[in-house]
MILUM-495557 format. One record per residue: residue number from 1; x, y, z of N, C-alpha, C in turn. Coordinates in steps of 0.2 Angstrom, whole numbers, plus 5000, padded with zeros to 4 digits. Layout:
@pos: NUM n_xx: X n_yy: Y n_zz: Z ca_xx: X ca_yy: Y ca_zz: Z c_xx: X c_yy: Y c_zz: Z
...
// end
This chain:
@pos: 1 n_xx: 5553 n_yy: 5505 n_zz: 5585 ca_xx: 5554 ca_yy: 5511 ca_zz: 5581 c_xx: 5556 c_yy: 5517 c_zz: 5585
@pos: 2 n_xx: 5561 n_yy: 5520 n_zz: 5582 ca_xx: 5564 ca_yy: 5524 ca_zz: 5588 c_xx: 5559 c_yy: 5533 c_zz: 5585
@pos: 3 n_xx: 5559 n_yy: 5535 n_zz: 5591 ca_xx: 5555 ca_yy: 5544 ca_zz: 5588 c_xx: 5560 c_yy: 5548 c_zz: 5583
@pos: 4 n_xx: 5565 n_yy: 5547 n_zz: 5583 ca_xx: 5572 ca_yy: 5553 ca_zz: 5578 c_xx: 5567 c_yy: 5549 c_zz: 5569
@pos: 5 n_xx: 5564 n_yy: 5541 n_zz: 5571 ca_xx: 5564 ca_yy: 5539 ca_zz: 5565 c_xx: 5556 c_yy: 5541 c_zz: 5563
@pos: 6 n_xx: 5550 n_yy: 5541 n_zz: 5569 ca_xx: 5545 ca_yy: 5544 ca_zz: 5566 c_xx: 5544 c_yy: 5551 c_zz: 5566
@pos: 7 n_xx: 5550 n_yy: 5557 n_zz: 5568 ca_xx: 5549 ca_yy: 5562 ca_zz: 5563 c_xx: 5550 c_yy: 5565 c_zz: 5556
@pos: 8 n_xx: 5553 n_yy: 5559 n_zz: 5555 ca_xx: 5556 ca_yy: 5560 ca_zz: 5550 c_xx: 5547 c_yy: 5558 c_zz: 5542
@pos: 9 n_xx: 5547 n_yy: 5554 n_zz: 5545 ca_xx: 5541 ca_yy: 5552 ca_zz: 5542 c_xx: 5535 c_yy: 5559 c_zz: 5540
@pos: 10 n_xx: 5529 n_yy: 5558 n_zz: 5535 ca_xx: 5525 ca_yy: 5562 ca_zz: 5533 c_xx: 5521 c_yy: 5561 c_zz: 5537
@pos: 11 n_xx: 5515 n_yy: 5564 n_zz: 5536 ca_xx: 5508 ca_yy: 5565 ca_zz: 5540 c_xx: 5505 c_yy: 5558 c_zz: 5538
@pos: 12 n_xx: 5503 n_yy: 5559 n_zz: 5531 ca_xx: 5500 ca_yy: 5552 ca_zz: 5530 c_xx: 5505 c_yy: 5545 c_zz: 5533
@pos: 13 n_xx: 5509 n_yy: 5545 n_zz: 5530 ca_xx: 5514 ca_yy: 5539 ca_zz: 5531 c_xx: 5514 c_yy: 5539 c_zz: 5539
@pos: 14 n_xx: 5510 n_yy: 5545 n_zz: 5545 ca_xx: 5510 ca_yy: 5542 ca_zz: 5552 c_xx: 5504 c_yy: 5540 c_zz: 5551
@pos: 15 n_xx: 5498 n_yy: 5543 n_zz: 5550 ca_xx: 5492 ca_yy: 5541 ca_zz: 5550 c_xx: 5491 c_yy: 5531 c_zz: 5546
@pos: 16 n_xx: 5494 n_yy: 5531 n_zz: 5542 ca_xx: 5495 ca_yy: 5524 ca_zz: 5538 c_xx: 5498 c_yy: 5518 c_zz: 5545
@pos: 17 n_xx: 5503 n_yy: 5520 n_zz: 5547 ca_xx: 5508 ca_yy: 5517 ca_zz: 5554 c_xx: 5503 c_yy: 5515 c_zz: 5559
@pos: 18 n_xx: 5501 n_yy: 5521 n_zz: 5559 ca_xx: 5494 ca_yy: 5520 ca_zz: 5565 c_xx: 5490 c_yy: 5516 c_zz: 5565
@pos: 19 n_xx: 5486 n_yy: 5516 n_zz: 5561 ca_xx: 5482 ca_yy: 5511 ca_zz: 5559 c_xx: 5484 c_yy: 5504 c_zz: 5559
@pos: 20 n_xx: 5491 n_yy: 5503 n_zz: 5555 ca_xx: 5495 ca_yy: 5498 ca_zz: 5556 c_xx: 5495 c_yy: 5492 c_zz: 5563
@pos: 21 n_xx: 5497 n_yy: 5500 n_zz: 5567 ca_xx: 5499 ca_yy: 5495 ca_zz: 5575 c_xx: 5492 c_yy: 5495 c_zz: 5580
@pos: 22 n_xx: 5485 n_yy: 5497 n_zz: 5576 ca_xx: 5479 ca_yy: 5498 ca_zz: 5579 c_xx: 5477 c_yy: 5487 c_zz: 5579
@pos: 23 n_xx: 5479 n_yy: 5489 n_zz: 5572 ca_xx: 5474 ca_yy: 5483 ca_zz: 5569 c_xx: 5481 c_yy: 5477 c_zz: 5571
@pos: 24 n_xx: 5486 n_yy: 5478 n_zz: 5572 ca_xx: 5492 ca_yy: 5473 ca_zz: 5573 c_xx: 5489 c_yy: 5472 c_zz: 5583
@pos: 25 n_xx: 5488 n_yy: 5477 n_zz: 5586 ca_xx: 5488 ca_yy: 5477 ca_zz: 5593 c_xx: 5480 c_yy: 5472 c_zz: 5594
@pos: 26 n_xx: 5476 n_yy: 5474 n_zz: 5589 ca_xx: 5469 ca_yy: 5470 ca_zz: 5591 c_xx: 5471 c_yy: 5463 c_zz: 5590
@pos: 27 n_xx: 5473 n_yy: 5464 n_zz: 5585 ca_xx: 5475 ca_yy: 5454 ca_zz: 5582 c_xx: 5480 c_yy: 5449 c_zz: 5588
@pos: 28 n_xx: 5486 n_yy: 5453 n_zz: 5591 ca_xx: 5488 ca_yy: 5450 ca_zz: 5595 c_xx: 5485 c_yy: 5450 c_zz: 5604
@pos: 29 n_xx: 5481 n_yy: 5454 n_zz: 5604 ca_xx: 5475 ca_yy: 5453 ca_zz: 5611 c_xx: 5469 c_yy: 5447 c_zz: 5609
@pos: 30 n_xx: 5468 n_yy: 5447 n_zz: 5603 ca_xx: 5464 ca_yy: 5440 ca_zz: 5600 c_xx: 5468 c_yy: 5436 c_zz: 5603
@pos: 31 n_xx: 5475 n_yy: 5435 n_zz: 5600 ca_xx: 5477 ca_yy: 5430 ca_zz: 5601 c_xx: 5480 c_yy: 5426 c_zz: 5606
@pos: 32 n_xx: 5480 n_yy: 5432 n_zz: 5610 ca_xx: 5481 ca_yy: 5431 ca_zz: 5618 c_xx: 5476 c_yy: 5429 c_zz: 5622
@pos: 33 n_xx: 5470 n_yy: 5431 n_zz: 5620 ca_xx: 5463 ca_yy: 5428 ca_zz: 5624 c_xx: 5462 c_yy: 5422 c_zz: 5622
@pos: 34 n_xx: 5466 n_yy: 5418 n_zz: 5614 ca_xx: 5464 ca_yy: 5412 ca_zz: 5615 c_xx: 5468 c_yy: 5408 c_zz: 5616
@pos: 35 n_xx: 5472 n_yy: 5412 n_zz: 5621 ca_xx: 5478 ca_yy: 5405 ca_zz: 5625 c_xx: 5484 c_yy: 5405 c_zz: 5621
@pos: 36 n_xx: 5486 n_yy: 5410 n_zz: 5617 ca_xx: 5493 ca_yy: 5411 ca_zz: 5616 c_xx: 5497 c_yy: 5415 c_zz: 5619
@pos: 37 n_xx: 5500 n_yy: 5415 n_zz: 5625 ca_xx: 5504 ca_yy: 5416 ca_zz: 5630 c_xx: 5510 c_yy: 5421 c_zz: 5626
@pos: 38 n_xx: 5511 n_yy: 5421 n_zz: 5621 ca_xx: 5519 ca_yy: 5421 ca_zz: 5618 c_xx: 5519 c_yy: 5429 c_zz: 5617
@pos: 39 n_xx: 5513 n_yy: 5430 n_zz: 5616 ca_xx: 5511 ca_yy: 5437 ca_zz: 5615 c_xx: 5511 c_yy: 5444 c_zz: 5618
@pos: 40 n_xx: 5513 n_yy: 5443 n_zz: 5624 ca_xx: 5513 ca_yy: 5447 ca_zz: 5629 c_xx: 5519 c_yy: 5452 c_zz: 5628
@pos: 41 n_xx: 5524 n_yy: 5449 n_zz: 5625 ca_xx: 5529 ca_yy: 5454 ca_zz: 5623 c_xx: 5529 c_yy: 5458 c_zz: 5620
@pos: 42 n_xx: 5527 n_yy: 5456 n_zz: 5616 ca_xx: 5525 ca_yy: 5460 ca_zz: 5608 c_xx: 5519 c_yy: 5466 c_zz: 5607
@pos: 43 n_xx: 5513 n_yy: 5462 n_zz: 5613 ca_xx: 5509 ca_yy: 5468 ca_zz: 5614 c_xx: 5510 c_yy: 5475 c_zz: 5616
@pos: 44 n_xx: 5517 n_yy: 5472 n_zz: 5622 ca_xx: 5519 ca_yy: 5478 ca_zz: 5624 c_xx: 5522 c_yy: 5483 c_zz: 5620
@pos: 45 n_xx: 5527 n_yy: 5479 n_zz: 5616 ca_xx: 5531 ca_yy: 5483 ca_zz: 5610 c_xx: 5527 c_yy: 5487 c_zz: 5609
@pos: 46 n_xx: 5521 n_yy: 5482 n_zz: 5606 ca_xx: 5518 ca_yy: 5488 ca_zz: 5598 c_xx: 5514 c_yy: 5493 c_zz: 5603
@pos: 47 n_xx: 5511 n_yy: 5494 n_zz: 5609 ca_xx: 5509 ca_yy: 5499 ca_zz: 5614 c_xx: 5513 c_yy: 5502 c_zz: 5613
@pos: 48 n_xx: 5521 n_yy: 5502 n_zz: 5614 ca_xx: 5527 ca_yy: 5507 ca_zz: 5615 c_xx: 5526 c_yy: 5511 c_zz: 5610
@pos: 49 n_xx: 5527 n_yy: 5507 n_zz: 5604 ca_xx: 5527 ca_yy: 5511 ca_zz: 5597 c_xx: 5522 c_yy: 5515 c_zz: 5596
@pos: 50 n_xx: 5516 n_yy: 5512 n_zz: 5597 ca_xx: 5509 ca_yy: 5517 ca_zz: 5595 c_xx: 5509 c_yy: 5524 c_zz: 5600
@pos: 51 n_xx: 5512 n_yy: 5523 n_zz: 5605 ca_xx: 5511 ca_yy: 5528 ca_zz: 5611 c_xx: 5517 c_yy: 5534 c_zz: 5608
@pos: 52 n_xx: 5523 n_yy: 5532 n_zz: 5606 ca_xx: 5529 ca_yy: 5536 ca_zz: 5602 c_xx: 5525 c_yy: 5540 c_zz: 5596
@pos: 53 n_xx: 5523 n_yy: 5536 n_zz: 5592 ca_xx: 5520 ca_yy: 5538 ca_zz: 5586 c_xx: 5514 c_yy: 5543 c_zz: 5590
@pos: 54 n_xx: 5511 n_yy: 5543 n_zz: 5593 ca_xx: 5505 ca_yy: 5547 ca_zz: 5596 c_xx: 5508 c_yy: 5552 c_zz: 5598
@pos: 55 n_xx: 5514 n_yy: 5552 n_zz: 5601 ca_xx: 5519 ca_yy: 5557 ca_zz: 5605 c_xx: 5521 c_yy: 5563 c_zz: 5600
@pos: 56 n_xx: 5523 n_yy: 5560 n_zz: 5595 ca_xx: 5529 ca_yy: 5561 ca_zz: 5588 c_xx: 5523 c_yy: 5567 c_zz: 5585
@pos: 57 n_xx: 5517 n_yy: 5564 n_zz: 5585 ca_xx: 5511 ca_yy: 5566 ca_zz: 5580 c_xx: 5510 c_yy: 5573 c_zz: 5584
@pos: 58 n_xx: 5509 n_yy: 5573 n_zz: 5591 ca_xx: 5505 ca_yy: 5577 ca_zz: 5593 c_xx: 5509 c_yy: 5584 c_zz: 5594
@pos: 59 n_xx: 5519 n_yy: 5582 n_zz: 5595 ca_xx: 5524 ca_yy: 5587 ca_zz: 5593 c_xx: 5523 c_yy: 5591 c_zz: 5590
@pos: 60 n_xx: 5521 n_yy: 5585 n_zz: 5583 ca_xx: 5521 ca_yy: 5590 ca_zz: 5578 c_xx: 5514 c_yy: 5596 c_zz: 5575
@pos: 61 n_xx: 5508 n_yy: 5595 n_zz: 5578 ca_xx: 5503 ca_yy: 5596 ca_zz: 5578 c_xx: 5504 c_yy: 5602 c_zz: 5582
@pos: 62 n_xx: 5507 n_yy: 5604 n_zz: 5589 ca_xx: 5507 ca_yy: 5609 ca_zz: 5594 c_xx: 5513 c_yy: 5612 c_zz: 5588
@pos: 63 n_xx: 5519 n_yy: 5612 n_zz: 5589 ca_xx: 5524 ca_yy: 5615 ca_zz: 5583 c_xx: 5519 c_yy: 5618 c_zz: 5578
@pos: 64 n_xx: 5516 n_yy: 5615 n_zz: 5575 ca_xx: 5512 ca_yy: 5620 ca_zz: 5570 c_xx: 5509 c_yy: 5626 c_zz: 5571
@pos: 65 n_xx: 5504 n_yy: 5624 n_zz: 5579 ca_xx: 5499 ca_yy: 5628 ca_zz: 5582 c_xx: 5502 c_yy: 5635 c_zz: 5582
@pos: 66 n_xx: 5510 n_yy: 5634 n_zz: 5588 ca_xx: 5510 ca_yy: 5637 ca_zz: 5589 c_xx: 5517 c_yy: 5642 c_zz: 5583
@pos: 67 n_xx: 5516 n_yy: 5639 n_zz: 5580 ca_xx: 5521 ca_yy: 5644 ca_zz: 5571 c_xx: 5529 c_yy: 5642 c_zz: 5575
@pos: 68 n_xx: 5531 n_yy: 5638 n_zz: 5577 ca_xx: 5538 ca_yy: 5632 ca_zz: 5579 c_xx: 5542 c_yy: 5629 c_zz: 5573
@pos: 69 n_xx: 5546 n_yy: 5629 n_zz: 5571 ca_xx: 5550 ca_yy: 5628 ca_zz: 5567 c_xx: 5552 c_yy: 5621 c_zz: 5567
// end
């Protein structure tokens, strides 16, 4: 997911996403402790993405603070 695509999004609907790749990143660390190997790609993805969405989130958080357009 690209950043131009989580600005666009609402507050809730990031909070909802979040959670999303919280509970998606635990399930494939399970599954990677139990010997599926294949998942190492994907953990990183969804780290990319949750780290973009935190980024995206925190923008917009300072923009507010500081009255940012």
């Amino acid at each position: 997911m690209k950043a131009e695509e989580l600005r666009q999004l609402g507050a809730d609907e990031m909070r909802a996403r979040e959670q999303g790749m919280r509970e998606q990143l635990f399930r494939l660390r399970f599954q990677l402790s139990a010997g599926q190997a294949e998942s190492v790609k994907k953990i990183r993805q969804v780290r990319k993405d949750l780290a973009r969405l935190l980024t995206v989130r925190r923008e917009q958080e300072l923009r507010v603070e500081h009255g940012g357009s």
